[in-house]
N, C-alpha and C positions, 0 to 999 in steps of 0.2 A: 289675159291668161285665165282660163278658165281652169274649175276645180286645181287653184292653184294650194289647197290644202291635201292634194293627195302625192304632192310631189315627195318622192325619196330625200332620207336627208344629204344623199351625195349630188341629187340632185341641183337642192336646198344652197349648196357649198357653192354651185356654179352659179348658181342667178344670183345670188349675193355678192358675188365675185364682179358679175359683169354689170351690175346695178350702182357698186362701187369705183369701178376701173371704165367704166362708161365704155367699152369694148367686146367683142365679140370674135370668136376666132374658129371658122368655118369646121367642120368635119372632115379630115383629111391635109385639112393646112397647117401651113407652119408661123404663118404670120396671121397678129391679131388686128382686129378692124374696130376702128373709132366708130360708138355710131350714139346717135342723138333721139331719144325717143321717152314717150311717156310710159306706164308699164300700169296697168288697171288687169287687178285681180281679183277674180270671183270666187267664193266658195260657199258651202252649206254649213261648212264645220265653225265651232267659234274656235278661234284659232289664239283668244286669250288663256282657254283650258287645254290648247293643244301646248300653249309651250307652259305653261305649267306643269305640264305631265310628260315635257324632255321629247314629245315629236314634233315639234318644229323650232326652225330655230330663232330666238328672241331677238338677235340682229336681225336678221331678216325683218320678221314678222312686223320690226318699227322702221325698216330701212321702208315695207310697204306700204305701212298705216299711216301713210301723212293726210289722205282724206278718207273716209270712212260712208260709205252710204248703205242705210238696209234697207233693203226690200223685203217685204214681206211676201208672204206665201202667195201664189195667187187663189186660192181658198177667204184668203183675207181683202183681197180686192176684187171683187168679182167684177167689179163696174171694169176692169180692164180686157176681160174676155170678148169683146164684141169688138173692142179694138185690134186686139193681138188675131182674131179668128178672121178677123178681112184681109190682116199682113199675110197672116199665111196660106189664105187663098188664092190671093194674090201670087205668092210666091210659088204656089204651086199650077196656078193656071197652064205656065208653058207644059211644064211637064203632064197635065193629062188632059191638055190639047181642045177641051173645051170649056169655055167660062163659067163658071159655078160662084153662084153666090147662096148664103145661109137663111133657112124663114124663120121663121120669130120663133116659132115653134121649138124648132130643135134650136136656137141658138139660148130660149130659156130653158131649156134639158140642162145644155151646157153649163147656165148659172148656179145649177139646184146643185151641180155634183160639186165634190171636196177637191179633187184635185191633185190626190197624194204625189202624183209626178210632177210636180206644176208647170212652168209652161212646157217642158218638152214633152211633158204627156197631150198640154192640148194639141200639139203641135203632130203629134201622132195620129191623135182623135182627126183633126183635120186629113191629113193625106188619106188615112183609112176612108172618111166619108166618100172622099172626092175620087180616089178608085175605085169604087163597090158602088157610089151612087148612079143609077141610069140616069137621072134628069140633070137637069140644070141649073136645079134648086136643091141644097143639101137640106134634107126631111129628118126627122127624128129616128125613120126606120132605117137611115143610112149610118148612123152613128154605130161604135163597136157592139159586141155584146153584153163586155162588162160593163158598159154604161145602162145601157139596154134595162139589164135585171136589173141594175141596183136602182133605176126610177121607172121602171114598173114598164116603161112603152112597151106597147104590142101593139099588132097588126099583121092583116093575115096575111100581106106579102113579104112581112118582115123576115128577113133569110137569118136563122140561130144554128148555125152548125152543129150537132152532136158535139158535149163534152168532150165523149171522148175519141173526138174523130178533126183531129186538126187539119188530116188530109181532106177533107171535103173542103176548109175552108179556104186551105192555097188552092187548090185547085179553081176554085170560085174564084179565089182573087188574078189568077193565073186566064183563067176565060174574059173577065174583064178586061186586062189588060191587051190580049189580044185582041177585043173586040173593038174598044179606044184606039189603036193603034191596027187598024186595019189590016189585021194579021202578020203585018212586020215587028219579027222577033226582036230586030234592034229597039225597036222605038218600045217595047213591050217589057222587055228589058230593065229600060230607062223610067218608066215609070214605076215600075217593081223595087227598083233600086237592087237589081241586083245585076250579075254579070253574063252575057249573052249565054257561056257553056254552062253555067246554074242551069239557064231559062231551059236550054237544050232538052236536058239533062230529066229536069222536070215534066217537061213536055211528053220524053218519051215515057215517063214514069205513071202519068197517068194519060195518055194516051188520047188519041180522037179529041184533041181542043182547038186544034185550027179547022 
């Protein structure tokens, strides 16, 4: 269960309920179901000053605390980025259809920054590369912008959007995709991550991209 410190405290009520009565009882139904499972939750908050401070509840909070592991930031391990930046290469390969791997280059960019999102920020930075990159190798000039300016990379193909012009940058990210996906809006879509009448939608918005 993930960000399981932002749950409501009515929430709070039910998963302590079915953590203790080992049961489950569907949406909609009238009969509860036995079910047998382990329950591993994540969160950022300390969750020892949340129930001290009456938002979460202390049943709970030791019904879940039977084993405890921290991870630290990934700022604070960098030596894990070159492993997490291949998973998600990896994971992204099907969806932008050709193999991409990272050069030393941009993968030490990657080490020098902080990280404030940690991994789902890197995990962002990746899929941005590998939409926006033309090669087959992700380059330092494929990385976002925000990484960009804060460790200085430039290069004269490097594409930096106007500030204040976000439409140039869908739109660039939007020509990409159709061109990876051979001008099929489905497949174009799909790697967009968004839904076909968006892509529509967009398409006609700025016009002339197939």
């Amino acid at each position: 269960m993930d960000e399981v410190g932002e749950l409501s405290r009515a929430i709070q009520v039910k998963l302590l309920r079915t953590i203790q009565e080992k049961e489950v009882r569907p949406v909609g139904s009238t009969k509860s179901h036995k079910v047998d499972v382990r329950i591993i939750g994540a969160t950022n908050r300390n969750l020892e000053r949340e129930v001290a401070e009456k938002k979460f509840r202390e049943d709970l909070y030791y019904r879940l605390n039977v084993v405890t592991i921290n991870i630290p930031p990934l700022r604070d391990r960098k030596e894990d980025i070159p492993i997490l930046a291949k998973y998600f290469i990896g994971c992204f390969n099907e969806d932008f259809l050709s193999p991409k791997d990272m050069s030393e280059e941009a993968l030490a960019y990657l080490e020098k920054y902080d990280w404030p999102g940690n991994v789902r920020e890197l995990e962002n930075v990746i899929r941005h590369a590998m939409a926006l990159g033309k090669g087959k190798i992700i380059l330092p000039e494929d990385l976002p912008p925000n990484i960009s300016v804060l460790l200085g990379i430039t290069s004269e193909n490097r594409y930096l959007p106007p500030k204040d012009s976000l439409a140039y940058f869908e739109k660039l990210a939007i020509q990409n995709a159709l061109s990876k996906s051979g001008n099929n809006r489905k497949k174009a879509a799909r790697i967009l991550r968004i839904g076909e009448a968006t892509l529509y939608r967009k398409i006609k918005k700025y016009q002339n991209l197939a």
